[in-house]
DODREN-59641 format. One record per residue (C-alpha): residue number from 1; chain; z, x, y; residue in three letters. Coordinates in nm, 2 decimals, padded with zeros to 4 digits. Each point is the difference from the previous one (the first is absolute). Layout:
BEGIN
site seq NUM	mol A	pz Z	px X	py Y	type ALA
...
***
This chain:
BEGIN
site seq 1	mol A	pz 00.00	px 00.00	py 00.00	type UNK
site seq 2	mol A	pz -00.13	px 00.16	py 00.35	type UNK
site seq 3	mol A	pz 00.06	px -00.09	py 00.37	type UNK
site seq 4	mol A	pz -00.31	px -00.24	py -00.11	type UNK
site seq 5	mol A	pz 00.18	px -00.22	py -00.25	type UNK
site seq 6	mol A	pz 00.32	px -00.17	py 00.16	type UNK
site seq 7	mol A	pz 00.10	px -00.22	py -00.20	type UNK
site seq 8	mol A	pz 00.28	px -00.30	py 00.14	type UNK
site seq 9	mol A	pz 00.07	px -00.27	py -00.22	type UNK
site seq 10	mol A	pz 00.03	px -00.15	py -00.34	type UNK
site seq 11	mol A	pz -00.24	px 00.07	py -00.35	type UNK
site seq 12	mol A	pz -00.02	px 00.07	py -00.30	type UNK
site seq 13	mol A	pz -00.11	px 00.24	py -00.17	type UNK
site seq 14	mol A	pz -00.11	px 00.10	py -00.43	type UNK
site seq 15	mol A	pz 00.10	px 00.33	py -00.11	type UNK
site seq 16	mol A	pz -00.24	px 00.10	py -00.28	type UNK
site seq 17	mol A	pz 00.27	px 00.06	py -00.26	type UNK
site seq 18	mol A	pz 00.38	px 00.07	py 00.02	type UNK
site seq 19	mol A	pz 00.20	px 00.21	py -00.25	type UNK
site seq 20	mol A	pz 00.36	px -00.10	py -00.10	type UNK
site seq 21	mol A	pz 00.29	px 00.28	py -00.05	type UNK
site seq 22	mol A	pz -00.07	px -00.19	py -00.37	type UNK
site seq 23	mol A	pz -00.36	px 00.12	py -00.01	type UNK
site seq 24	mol A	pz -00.14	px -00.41	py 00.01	type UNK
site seq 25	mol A	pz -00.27	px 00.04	py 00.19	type UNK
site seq 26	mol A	pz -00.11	px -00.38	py 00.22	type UNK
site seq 27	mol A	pz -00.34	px 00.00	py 00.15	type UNK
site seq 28	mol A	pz -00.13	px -00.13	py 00.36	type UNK
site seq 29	mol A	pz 00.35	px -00.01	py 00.10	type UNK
site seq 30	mol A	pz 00.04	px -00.22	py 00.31	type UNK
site seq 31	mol A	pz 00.21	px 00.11	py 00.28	type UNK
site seq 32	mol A	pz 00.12	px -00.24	py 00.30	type UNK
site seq 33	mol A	pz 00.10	px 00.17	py 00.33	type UNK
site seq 34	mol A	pz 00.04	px -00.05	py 00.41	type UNK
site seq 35	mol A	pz -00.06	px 00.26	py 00.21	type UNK
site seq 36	mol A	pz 00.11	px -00.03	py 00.37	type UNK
site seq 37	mol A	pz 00.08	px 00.26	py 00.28	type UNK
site seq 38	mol A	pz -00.15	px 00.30	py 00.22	type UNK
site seq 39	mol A	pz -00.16	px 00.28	py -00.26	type UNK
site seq 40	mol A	pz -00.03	px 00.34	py 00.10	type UNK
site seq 41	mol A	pz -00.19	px 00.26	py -00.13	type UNK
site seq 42	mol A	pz -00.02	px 00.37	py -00.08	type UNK
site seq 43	mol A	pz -00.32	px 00.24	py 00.07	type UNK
site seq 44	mol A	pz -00.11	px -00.11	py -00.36	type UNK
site seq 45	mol A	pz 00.07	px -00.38	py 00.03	type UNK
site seq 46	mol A	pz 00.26	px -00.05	py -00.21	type UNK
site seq 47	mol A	pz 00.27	px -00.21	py 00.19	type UNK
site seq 48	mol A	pz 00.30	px 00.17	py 00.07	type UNK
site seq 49	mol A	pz 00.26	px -00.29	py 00.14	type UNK
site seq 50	mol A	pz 00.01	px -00.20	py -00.34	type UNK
site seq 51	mol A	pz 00.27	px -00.24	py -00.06	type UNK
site seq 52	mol A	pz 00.04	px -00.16	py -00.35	type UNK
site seq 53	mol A	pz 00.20	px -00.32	py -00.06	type UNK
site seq 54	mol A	pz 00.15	px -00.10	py -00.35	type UNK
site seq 55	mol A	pz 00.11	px -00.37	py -00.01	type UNK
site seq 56	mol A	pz 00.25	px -00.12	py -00.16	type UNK
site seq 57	mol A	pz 00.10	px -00.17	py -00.35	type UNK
site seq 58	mol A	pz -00.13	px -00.33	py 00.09	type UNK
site seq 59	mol A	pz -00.30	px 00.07	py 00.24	type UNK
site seq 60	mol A	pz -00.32	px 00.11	py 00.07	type UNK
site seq 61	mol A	pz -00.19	px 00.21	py 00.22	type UNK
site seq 62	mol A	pz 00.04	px -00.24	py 00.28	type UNK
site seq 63	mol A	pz 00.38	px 00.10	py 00.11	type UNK
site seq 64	mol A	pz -00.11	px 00.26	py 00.17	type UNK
site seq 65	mol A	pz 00.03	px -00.25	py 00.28	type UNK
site seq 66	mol A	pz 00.32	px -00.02	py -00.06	type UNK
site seq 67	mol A	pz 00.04	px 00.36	py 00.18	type UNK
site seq 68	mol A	pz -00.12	px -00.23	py 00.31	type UNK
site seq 69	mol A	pz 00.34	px 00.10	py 00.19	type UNK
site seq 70	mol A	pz -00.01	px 00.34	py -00.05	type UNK
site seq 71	mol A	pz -00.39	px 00.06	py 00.05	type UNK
site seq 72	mol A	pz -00.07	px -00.19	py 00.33	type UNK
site seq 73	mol A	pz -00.10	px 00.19	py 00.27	type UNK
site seq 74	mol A	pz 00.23	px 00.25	py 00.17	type UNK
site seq 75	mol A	pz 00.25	px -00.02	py -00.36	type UNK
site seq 76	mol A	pz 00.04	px 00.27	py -00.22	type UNK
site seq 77	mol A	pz -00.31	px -00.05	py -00.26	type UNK
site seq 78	mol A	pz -00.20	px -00.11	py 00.29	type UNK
site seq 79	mol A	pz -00.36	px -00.10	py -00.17	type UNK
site seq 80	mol A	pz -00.16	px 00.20	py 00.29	type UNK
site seq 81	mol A	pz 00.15	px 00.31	py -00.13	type UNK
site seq 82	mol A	pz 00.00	px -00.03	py -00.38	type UNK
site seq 83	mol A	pz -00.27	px -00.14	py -00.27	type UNK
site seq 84	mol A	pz 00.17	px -00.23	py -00.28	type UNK
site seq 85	mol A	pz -00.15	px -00.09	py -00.31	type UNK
site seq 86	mol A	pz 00.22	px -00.27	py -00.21	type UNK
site seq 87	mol A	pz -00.17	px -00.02	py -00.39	type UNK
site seq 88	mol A	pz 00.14	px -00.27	py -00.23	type UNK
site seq 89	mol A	pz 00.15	px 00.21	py -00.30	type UNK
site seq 90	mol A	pz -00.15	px 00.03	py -00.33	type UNK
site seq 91	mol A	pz 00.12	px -00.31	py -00.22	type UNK
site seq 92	mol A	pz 00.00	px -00.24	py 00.32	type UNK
site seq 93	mol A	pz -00.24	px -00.25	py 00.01	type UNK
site seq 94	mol A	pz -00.26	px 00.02	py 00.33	type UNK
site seq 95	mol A	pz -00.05	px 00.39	py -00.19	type UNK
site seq 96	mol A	pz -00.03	px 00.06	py -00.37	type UNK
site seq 97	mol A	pz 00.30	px -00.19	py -00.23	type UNK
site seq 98	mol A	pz 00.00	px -00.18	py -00.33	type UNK
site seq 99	mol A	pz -00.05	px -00.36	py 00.21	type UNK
site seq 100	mol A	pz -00.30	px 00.11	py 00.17	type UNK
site seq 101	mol A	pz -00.14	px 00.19	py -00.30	type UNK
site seq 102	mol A	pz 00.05	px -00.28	py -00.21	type UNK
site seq 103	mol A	pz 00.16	px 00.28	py -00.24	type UNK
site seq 104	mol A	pz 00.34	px -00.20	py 00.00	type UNK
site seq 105	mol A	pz 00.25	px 00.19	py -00.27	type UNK
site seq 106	mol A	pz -00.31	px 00.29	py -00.05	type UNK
site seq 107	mol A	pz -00.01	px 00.12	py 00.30	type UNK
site seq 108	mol A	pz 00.09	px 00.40	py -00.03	type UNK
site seq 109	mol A	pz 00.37	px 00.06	py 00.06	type UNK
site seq 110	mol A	pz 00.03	px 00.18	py 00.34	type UNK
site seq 111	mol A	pz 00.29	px 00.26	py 00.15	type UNK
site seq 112	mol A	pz 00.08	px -00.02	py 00.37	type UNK
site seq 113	mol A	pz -00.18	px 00.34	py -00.01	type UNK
site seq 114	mol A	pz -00.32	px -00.20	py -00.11	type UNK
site seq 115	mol A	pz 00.08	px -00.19	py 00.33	type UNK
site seq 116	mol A	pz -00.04	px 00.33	py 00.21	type UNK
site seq 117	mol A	pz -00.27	px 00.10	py -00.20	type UNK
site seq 118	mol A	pz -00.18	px -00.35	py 00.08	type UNK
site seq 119	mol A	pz 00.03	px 00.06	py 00.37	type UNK
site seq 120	mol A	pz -00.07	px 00.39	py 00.00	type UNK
site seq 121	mol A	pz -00.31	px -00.09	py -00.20	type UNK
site seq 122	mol A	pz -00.11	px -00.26	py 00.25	type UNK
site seq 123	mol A	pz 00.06	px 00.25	py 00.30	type UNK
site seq 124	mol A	pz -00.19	px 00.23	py -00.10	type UNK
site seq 125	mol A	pz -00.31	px -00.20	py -00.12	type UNK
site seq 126	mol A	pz -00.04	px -00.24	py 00.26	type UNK
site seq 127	mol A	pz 00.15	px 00.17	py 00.32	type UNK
site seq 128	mol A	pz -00.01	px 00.43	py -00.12	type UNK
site seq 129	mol A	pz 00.34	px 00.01	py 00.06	type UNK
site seq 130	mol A	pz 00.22	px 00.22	py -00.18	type UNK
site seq 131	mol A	pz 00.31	px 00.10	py 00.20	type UNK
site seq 132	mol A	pz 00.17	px -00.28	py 00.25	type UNK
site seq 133	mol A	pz 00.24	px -00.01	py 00.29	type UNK
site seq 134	mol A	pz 00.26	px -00.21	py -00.16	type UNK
site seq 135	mol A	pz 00.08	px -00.24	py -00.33	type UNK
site seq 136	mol A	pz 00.26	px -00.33	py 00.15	type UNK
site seq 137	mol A	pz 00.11	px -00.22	py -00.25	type UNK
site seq 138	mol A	pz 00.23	px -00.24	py -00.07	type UNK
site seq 139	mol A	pz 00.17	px -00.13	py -00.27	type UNK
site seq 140	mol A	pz -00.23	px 00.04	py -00.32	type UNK
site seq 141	mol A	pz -00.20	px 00.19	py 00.24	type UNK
site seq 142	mol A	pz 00.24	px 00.24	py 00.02	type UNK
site seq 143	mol A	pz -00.03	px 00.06	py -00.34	type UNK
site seq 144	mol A	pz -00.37	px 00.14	py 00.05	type UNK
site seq 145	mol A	pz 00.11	px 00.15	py 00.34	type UNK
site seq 146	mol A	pz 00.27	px 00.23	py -00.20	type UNK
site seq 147	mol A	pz -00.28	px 00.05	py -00.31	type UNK
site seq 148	mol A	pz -00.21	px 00.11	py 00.28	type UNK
site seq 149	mol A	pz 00.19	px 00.28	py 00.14	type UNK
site seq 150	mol A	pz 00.17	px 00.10	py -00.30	type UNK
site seq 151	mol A	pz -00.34	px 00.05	py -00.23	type UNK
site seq 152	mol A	pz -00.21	px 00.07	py 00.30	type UNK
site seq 153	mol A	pz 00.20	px 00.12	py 00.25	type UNK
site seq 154	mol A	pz -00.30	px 00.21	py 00.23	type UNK
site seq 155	mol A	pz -00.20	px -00.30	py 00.05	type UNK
site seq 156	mol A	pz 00.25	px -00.20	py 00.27	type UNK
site seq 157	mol A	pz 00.20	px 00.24	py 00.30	type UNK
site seq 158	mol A	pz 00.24	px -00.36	py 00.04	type UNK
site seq 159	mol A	pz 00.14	px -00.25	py -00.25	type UNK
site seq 160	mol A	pz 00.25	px -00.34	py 00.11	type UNK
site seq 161	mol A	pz 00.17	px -00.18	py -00.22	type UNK
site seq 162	mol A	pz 00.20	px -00.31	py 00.03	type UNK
site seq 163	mol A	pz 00.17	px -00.23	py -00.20	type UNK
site seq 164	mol A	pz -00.07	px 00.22	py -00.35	type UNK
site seq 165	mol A	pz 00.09	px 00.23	py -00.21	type UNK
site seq 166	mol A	pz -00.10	px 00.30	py -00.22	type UNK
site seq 167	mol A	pz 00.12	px -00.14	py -00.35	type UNK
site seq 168	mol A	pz 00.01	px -00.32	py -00.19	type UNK
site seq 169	mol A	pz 00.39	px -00.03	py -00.17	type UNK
site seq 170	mol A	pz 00.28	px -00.17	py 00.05	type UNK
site seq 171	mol A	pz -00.02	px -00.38	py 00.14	type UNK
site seq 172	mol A	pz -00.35	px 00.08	py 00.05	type UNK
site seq 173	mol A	pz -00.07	px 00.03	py -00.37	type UNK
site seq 174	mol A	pz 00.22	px -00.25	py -00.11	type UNK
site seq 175	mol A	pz -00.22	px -00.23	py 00.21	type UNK
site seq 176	mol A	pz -00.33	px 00.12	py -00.15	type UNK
site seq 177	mol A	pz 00.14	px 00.06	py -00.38	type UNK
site seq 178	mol A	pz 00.10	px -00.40	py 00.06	type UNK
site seq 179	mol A	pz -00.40	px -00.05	py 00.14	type UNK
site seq 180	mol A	pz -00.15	px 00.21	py -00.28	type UNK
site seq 181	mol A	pz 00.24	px -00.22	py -00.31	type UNK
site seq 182	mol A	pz -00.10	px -00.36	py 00.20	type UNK
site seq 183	mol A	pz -00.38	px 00.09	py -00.05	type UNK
site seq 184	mol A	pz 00.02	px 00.17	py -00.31	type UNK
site seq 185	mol A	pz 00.15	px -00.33	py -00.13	type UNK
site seq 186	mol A	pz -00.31	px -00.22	py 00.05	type UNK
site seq 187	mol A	pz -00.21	px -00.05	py -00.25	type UNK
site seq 188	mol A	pz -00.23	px -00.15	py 00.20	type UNK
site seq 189	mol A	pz -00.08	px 00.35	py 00.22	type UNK
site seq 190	mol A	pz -00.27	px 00.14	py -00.27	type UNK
site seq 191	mol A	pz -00.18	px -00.35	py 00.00	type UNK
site seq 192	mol A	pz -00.32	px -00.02	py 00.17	type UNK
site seq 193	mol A	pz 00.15	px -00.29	py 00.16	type UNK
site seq 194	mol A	pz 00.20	px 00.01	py 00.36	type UNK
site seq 195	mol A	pz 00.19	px -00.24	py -00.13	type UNK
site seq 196	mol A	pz 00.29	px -00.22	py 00.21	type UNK
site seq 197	mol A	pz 00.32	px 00.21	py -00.23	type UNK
site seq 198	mol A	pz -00.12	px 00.30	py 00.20	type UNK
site seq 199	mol A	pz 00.00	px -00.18	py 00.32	type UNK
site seq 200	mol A	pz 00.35	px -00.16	py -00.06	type UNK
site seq 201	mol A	pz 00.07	px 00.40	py -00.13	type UNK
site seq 202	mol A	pz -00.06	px 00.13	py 00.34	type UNK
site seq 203	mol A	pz 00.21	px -00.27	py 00.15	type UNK
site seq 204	mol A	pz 00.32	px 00.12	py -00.18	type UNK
site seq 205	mol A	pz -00.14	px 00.39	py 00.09	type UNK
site seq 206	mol A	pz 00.03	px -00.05	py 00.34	type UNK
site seq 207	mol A	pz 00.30	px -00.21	py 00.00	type UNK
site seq 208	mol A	pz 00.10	px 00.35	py -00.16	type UNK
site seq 209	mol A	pz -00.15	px 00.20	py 00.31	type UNK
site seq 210	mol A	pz 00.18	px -00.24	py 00.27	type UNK
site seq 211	mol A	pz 00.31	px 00.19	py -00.07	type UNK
site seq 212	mol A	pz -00.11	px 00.30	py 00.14	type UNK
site seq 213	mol A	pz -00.16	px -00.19	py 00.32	type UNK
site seq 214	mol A	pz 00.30	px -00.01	py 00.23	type UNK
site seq 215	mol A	pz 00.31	px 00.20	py 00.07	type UNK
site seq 216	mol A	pz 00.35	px -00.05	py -00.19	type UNK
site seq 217	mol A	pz 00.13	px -00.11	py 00.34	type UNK
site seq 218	mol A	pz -00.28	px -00.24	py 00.07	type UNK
site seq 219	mol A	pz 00.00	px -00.21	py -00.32	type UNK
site seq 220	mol A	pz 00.37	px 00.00	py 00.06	type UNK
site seq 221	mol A	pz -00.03	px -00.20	py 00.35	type UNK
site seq 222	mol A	pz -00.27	px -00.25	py -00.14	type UNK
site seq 223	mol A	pz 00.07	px -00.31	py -00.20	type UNK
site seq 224	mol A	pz -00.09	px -00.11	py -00.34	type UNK
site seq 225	mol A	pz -00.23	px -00.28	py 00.15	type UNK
site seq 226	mol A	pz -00.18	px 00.30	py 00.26	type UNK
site seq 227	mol A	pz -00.01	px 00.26	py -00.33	type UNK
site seq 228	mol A	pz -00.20	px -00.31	py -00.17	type UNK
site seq 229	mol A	pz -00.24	px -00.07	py 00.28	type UNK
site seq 230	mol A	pz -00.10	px 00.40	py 00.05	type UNK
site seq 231	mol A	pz -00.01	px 00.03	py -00.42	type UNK
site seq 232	mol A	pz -00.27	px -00.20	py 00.00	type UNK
site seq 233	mol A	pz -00.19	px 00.11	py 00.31	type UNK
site seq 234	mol A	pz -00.01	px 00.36	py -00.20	type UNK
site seq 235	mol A	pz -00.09	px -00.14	py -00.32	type UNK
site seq 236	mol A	pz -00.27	px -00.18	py 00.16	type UNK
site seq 237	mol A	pz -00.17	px 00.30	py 00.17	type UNK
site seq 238	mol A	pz 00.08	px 00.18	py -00.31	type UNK
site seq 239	mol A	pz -00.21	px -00.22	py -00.24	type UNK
site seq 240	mol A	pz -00.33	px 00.14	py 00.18	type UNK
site seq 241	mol A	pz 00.13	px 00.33	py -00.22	type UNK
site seq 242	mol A	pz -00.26	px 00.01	py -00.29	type UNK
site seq 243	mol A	pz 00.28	px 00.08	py -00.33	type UNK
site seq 244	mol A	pz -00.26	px 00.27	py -00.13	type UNK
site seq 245	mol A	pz -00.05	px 00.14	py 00.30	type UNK
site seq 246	mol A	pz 00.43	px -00.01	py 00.02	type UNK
site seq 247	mol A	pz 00.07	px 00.16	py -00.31	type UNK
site seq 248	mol A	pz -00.19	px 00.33	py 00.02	type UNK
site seq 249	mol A	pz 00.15	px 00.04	py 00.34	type UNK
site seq 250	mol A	pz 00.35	px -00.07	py -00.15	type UNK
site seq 251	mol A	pz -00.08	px 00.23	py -00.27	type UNK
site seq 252	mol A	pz -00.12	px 00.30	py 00.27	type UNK
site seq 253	mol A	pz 00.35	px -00.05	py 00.19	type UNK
site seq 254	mol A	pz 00.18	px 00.05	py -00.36	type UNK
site seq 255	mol A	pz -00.14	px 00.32	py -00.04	type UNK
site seq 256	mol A	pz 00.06	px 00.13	py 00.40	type UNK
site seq 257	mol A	pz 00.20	px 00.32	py 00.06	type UNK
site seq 258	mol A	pz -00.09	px 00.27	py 00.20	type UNK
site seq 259	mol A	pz 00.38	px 00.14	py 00.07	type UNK
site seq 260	mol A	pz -00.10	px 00.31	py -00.13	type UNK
site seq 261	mol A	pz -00.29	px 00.09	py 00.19	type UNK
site seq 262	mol A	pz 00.14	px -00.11	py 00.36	type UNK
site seq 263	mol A	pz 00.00	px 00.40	py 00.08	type UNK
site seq 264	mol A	pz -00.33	px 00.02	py -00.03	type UNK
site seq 265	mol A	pz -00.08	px -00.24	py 00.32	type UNK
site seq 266	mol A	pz -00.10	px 00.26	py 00.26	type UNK
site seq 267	mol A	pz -00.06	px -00.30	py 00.29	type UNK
site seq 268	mol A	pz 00.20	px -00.11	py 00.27	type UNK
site seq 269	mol A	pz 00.14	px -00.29	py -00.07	type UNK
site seq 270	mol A	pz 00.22	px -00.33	py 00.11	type UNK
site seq 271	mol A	pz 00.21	px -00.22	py -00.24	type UNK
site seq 272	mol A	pz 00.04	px -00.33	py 00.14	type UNK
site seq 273	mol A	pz 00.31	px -00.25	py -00.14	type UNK
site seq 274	mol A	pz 00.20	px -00.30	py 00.10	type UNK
site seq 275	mol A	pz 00.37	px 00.06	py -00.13	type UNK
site seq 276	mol A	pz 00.04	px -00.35	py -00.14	type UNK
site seq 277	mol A	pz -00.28	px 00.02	py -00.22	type UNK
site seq 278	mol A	pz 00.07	px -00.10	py -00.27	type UNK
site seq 279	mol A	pz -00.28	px 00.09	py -00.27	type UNK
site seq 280	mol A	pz -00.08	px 00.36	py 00.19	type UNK
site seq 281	mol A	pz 00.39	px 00.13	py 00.09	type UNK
site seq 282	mol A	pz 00.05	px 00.31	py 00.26	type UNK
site seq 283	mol A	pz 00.23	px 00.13	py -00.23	type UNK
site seq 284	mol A	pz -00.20	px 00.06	py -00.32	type UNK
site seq 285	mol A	pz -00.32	px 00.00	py 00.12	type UNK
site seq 286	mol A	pz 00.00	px 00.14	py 00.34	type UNK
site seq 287	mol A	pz 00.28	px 00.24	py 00.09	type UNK
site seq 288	mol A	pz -00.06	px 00.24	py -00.29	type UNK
site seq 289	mol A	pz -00.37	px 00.03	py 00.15	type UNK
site seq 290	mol A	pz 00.18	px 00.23	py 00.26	type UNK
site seq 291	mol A	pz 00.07	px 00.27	py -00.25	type UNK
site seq 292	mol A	pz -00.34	px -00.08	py -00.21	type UNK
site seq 293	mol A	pz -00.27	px 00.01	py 00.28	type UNK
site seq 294	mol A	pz -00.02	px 00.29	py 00.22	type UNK
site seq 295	mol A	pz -00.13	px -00.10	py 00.31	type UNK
site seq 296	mol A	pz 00.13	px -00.36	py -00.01	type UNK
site seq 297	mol A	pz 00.17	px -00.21	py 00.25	type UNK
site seq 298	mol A	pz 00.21	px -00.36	py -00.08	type UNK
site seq 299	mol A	pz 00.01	px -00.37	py 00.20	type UNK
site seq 300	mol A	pz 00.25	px -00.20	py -00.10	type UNK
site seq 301	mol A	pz 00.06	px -00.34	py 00.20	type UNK
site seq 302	mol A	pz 00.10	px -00.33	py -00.02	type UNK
site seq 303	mol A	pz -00.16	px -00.31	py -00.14	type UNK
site seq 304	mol A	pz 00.15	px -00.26	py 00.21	type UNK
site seq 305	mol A	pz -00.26	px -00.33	py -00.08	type UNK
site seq 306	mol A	pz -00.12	px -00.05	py -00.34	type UNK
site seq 307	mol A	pz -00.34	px -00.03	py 00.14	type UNK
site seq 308	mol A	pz -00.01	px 00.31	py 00.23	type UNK
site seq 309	mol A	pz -00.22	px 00.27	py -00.20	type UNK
site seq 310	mol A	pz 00.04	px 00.39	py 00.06	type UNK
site seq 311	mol A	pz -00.28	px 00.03	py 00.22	type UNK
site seq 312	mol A	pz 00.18	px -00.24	py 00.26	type UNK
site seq 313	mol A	pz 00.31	px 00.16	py 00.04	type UNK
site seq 314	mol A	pz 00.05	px 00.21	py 00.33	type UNK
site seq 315	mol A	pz 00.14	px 00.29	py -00.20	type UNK
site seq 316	mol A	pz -00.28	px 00.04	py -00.19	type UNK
site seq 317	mol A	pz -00.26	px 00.07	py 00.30	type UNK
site seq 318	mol A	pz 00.23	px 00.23	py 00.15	type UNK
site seq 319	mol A	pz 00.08	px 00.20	py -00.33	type UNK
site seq 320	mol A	pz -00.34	px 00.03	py -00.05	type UNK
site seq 321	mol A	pz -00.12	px 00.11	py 00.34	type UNK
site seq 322	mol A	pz 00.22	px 00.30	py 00.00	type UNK
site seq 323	mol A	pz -00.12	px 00.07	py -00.38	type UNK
site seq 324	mol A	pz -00.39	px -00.03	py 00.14	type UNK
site seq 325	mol A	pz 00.07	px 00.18	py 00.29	type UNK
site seq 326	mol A	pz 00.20	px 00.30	py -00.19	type UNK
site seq 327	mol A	pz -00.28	px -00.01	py -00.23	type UNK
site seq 328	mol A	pz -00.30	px 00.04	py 00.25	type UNK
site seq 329	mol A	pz 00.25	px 00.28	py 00.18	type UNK
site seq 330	mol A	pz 00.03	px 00.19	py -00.32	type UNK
site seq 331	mol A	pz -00.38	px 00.00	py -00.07	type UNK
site seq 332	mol A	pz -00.09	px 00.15	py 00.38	type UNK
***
């Protein structure tokens, strides 16, 4: 891609083949992505102010508008000064999953690795990029965002994190051992058939997955009758989830540890947390990051409002705006 080729919006795109960490091999792989900012580019053409976005458990490429707050004009991932590229992950459908391949239960078992791999892939095919500016994600995005620095760590100079961690255990795989024994129970998941015990299966599943939606404190303060009426709000947005697709992303987040390899991570980077989270806790899965990544720096605030997300709170924008501006001082 060349000062000639801008490219702002959404597309898709087919990869010609894709190789798993398992050695399936999928051909004319589809990959969905948005593209918005300012590129700039190097003497050769390659852009050189490349920001990637990696969504989170339940979304798409789309929440990169979610940033909206922190990329307007004159904020600290101003779209006139960086180039973001937001690709739905590997196993989501609007990209390549078992829903949209129709593969169901034979789809090729994927790694969060074989996320990273998806995107790098991509990158380099449809836009001849091989090294970015940063990797953000949240949640399950932070997943790939720690996969990404760890395995690859010369191919981003930033990384931010927030609401994550760098292991499944604990609560966390309580929650997806109970996931992976609810499916595994259906007899009904290796028909051909969709049929309605899979749909009424992912309305217990996220039942499951609402306990992990708010704060201890804020479930405390509500009411049995306001728990009720938000339960099934979330199990209604959740029964757009496609169980196939579900599974094999419940089964990557089984297998998810990268503890070991935090050292390697040569970027700068920001951790991002709210200290009454409840399913991603400062104490296990964000303080030790001090003493595991070398040139890291924490934000810990306060969810006050059970709606208010991270890229609201004032805390955030000024914890990153010192980390952006360090960062751009350090690379003078």
């Amino acid at each position: 891609m060349s000062n000639n080729e801008i490219f702002i919006g959404y597309d898709k795109y087919t990869l010609d083949s894709f190789e798993f960490e398992s050695g399936d091999v999928l051909e004319n792989v589809e990959v969905e992505y948005l593209a918005k900012g300012t590129p700039k580019f190097d003497e050769n053409g390659k852009i050189t102010n490349v920001i990637i976005y990696c969504h989170k458990f339940n979304r798409t490429y789309s929440s990169l508008d979610e940033l909206y707050r922190l990329t307007a004009k004159g904020k600290p991932l101003d779209y006139d000064e960086y180039y973001f590229i937001s690709i739905t992950s590997l196993g989501f459908p609007g990209s390549c999953s078992p829903s949209t391949t129709e593969l169901k239960h034979n789809f090729p078992k994927y790694t969060i690795k074989d996320r990273v791999n998806f995107k790098r892939q991509f990158l380099k095919e449809r836009f001849n990029i091989d090294k970015v500016q940063g990797v953000i994600g949240r949640g399950l995005g932070g997943y790939e965002v720690y996969t990404w620095a760890t395995e690859y760590p010369d191919e981003m100079e930033f990384i931010m994190v927030s609401g994550s961690s760098y292991k499944t255990n604990g609560y966390r795989y309580v929650i997806s051992k109970c996931i992976e024994s609810i499916i595994d129970s259906s007899d009904d998941f290796y028909s051909e058939i969709y049929s309605e015990s899979l749909s009424m299966m992912m309305v217990s599943i996220n039942k499951l997955l609402y306990s992990t939606y708010f704060s201890k404190k804020l479930f405390q303060n509500m009411n049995n009758d306001e728990i009720d009426v938000l339960m099934d709000d979330f199990v209604d947005d959740g029964l757009f989830i496609d169980i196939y697709d579900f599974k094999l992303r419940n089964d990557s987040i089984l297998e998810y540890n990268v503890e070991d390899k935090l050292k390697d991570i040569t970027a700068h980077a920001l951790i991002v947390s709210a200290n009454n989270d409840m399913y991603y806790t400062p104490e296990f899965d964000v303080l030790p990051l001090k003493d595991l990544i070398k040139n890291s720096k924490i934000i810990l605030f306060d969810l006050v409002d059970e709606y208010e997300d991270y890229e609201d709170h004032p805390d955030v924008e000024k914890g990153l705006w010192e980390f952006m501006n360090s960062f751009k001082n350090k690379n003078k």
